[in-house]
C-alpha positions as CSV (number, residue, x, y, z in Angstrom):
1,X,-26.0,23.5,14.1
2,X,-24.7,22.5,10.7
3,X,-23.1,24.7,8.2
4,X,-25.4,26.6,5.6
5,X,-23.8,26.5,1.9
6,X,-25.3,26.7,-1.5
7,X,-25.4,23.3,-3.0
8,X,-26.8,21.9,-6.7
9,X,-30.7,21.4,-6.7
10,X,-30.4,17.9,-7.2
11,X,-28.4,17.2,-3.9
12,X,-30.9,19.8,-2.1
13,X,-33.1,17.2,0.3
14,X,-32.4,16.2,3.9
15,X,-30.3,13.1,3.6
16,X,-28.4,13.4,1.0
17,X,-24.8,12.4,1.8
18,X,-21.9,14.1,-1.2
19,X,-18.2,14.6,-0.9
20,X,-17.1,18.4,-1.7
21,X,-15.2,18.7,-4.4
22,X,-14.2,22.1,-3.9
23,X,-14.1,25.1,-6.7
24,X,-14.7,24.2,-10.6
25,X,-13.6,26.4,-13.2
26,X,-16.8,28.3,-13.6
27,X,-17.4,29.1,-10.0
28,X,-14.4,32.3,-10.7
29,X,-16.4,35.2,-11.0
30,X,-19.3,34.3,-9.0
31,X,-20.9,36.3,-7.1
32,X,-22.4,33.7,-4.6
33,X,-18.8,32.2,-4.2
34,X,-18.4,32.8,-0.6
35,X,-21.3,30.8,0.2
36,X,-20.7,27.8,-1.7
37,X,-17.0,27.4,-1.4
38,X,-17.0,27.3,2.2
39,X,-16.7,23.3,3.3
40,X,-13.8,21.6,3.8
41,X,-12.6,19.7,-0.3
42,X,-12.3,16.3,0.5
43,X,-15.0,16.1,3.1
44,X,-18.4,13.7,3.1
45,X,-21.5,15.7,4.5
46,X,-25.1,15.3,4.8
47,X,-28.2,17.7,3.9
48,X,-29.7,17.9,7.3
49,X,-32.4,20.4,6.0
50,X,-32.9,22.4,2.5
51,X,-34.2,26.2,3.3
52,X,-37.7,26.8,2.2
53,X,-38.6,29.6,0.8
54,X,-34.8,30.2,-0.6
55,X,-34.4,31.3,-4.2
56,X,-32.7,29.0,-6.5
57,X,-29.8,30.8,-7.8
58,X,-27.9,30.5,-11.3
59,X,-25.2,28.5,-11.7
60,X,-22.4,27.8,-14.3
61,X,-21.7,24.4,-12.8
62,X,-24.9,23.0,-11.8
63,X,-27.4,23.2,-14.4
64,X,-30.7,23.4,-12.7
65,X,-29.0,26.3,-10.1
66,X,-28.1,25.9,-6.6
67,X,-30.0,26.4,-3.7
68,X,-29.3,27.1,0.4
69,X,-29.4,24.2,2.9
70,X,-27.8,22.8,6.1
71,X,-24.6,20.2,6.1
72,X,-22.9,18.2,8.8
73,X,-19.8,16.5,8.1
74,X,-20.1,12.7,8.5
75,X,-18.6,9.7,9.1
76,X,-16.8,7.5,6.7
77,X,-16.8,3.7,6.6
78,X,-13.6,2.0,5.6
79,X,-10.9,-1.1,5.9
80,X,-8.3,-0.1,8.3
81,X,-5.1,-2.6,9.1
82,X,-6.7,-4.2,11.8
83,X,-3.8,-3.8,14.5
84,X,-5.3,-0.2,14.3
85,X,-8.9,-0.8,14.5
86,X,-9.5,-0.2,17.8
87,X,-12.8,2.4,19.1
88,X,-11.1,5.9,20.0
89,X,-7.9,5.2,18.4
90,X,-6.4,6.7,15.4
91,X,-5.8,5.1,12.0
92,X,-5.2,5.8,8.4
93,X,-6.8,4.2,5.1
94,X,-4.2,1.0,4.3
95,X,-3.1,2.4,1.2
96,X,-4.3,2.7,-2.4
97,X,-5.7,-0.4,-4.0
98,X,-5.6,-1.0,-7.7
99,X,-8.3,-4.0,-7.6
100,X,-11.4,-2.0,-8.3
101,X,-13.5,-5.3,-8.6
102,X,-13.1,-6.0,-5.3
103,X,-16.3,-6.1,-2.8
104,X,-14.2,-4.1,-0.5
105,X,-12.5,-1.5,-2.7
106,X,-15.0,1.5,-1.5
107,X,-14.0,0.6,1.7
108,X,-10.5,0.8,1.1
109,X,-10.8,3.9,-1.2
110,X,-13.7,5.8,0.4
111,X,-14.9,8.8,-0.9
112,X,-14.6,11.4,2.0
113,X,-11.4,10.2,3.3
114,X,-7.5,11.0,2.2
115,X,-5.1,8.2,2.6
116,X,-2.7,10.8,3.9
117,X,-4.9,12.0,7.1
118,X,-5.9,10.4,10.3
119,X,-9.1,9.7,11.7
120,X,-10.3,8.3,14.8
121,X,-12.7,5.2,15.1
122,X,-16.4,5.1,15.9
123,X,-17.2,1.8,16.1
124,X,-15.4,-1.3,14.7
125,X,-18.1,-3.1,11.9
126,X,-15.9,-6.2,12.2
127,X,-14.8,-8.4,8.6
128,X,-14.3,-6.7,5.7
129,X,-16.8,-7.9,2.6
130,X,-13.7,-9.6,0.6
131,X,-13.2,-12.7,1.3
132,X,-9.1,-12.4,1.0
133,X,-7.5,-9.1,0.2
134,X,-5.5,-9.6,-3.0
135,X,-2.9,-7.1,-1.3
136,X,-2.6,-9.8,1.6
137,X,-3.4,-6.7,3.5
138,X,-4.9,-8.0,7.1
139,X,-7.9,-5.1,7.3
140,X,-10.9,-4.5,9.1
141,X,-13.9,-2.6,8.3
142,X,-14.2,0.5,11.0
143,X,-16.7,3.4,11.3
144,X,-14.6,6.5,11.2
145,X,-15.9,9.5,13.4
146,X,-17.1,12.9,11.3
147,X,-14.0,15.5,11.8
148,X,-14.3,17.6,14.9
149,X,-12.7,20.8,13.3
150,X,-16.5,21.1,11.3
């Protein structure tokens, strides 16, 4: 079973995928705090079912009000240094990359993952999209498994 947390009505179907962003400015005060602030910042998860029959609620950050549903964390695709990308071992993101153009940057840069963190590997997807890394970085694109402390 997934976590339930109070999430913007836009986001609110089975499926959707979002990275918490953690508290904004107007969530001081609120009195429905404790059950929206309660995932991990920094984490990727996915609606796996919105409550029916829950209220939407007022909300000072999300327009249209929030409303109760279901998360799992998730995994995170990304370029690892490929002496690392092996499945079941650990690795960390290469480093940050300033070449936004790049067909690989949301690989290298993925939202849901923290260059500072470790994460063990899925599966291994193989090449990366780019067809040379302008950091001469030698990576390979790996599925990272959802954290197990969810």
């Amino acid at each position: 079973m997934g976590t339930v947390t109070l999430i913007g009505t836009r986001l609110a179907e089975a499926g959707q995928e979002f990275v918490y962003q953690g508290e904004a400015p107007g969530c001081e005060g609120c009195p429905y705090r404790d059950q929206c602030l309660n995932l991990e910042p920094g984490r990727k998860y996915k609606v796996t079912e919105r409550r029916e029959g829950a209220s939407v609620l007022d909300c000072a950050v999300h327009d249209t009000g929030v409303r109760a549903v279901e998360v799992e964390p998730v995994s995170v695709i990304a370029n690892v240094p490929s002496d690392t990308a092996f499945v079941g071992n650990k690795s960390k993101l290469a480093g940050e990359c300033p070449h936004t153009g790049c067909p690989s940057h949301e690989y290298c840069v993925p939202m849901g993952a923290a260059f500072d963190e470790e994460y063990r590997i899925a599966s291994v997807k193989g090449e990366p999209p780019h067809d040379h890394c302008l950091l001469d970085r030698d990576l390979t694109l790996v599925e990272f498994e959802p954290p197990d402390d969810a």
